[in-house]
N, C-alpha and C positions, 0 to 999 in steps of 0.2 A: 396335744393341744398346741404345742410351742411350733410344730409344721404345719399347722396352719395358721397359725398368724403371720410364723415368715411369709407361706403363698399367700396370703391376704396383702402382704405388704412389695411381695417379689410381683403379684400382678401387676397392677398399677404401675409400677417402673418401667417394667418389659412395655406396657402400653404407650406408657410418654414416651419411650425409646426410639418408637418404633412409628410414632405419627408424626414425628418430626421431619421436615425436609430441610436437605442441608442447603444453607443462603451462599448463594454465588459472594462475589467478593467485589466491593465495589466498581475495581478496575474492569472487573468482566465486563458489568453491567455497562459502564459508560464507553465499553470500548464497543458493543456490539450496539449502544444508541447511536454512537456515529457512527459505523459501518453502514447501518439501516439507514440514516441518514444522506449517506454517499449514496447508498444505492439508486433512494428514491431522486436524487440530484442527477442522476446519470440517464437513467429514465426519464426525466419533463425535459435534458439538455438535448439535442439534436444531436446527432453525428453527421457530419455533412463532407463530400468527397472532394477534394480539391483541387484540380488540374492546374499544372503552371508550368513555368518553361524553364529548367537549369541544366546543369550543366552532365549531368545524369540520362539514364535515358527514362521516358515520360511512367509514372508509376499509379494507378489507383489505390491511394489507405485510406482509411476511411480516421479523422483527427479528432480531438476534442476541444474545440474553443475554448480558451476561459483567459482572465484577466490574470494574471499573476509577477508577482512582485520578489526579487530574490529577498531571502532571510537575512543576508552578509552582505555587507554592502562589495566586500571584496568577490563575490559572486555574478556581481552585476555585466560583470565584461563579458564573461562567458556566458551566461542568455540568451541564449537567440532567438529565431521564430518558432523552429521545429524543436522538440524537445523527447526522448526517450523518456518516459516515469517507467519505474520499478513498484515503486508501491506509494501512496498516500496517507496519510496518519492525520490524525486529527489532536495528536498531542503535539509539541513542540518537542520534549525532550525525547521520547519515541524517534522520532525522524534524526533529532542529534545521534544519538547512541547508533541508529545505522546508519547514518554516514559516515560518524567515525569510524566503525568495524569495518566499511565499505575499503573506507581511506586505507585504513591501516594493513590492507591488503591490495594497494596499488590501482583502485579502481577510482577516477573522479568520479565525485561528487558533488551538484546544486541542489541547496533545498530554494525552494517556493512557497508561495502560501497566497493559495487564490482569495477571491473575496468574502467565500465562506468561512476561510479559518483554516482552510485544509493545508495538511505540507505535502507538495509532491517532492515527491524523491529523485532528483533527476541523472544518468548515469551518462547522457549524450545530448550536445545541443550543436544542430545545424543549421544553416540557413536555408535549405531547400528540403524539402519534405521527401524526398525520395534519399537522401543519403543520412537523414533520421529512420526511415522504412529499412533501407539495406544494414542499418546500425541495429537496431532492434531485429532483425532477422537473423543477424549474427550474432548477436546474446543468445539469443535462444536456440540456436544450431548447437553453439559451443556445448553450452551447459545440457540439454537433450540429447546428444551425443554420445557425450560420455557418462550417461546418465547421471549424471549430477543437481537434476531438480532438485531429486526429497534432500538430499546434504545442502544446496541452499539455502530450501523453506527449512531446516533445519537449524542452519546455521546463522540467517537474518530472517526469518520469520514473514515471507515475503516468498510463495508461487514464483519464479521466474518464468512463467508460462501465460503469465497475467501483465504483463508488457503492455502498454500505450504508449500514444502518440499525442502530443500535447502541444497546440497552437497557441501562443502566445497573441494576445488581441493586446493592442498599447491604446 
């Protein structure tokens, strides 16, 4: 009698056990609403190709317009038109924490924050759009290369295969 009351009692448990889903955690959830958010901003924004005349020889990339404004004001000198992004965040302390890591392994960094909220992460800013293009070609050469993507996205949490190009509109 007494083994069936325990399975009387063991049933039910094993059942709530086991209809339960485990709940993401809130950072997940608001990290992948803005992602989805970026996306769908990336999608209604044009990419548009920009021919002009430096000092380079002539190169087609295709950039992403957007307004953006540096984080630090002591960021502001080095802004320029053409900008390499690494990656964009939609937290503020997120973009700190890898610039810092960035920094403290010898790579400058600008952060940004277009008119959405977003931070771009920026590792290269020039004035002509083709020595931002040969600047992002050689991130990604180096680190490909030596197969070092996955220890990247490992190590900042950030694809370096996911590279853009970022025009600064004033």
């Amino acid at each position: 009698m007494k083994k069936f009351h325990y399975a009387l009692v063991l049933i039910p448990l094993l059942l709530a056990g086991t209809s339960c889903k485990p709940r993401q955690s809130a950072y997940k959830q608001v990290y992948e609403a803005a992602k989805e958010r970026e996306v769908q901003q990336t999608v209604s924004q044009p990419t548009t190709v920009i021919k002009e005349a430096s000092p380079l020889p002539p190169m087609e990339v295709s950039v992403r317009r957007e307004k953006v404004e540096p984080v630090y004001p002591g960021d502001a000198a080095g802004l320029k038109r053409f900008n390499v992004v690494i990656a964009s965040l939609s937290v503020k302390l997120n973009a700190e924490s890898l610039k810092n890591r960035m920094e403290s392994e010898g790579h400058p960094v600008i952060l940004a924050q277009n008119e959405q909220g977003m931070f771009r992460v920026i590792v290269a800013s020039y004035d002509y759009k083709a020595q931002a293009a040969a600047r992002r070609d050689e991130i990604y050469r180096i680190y490909s290369a030596k197969g070092n993507t996955d220890y990247l996205k490992r190590t900042y949490g950030v694809p370096f295969n996911d590279l853009w190009i970022l025009e600064r509109a004033y």
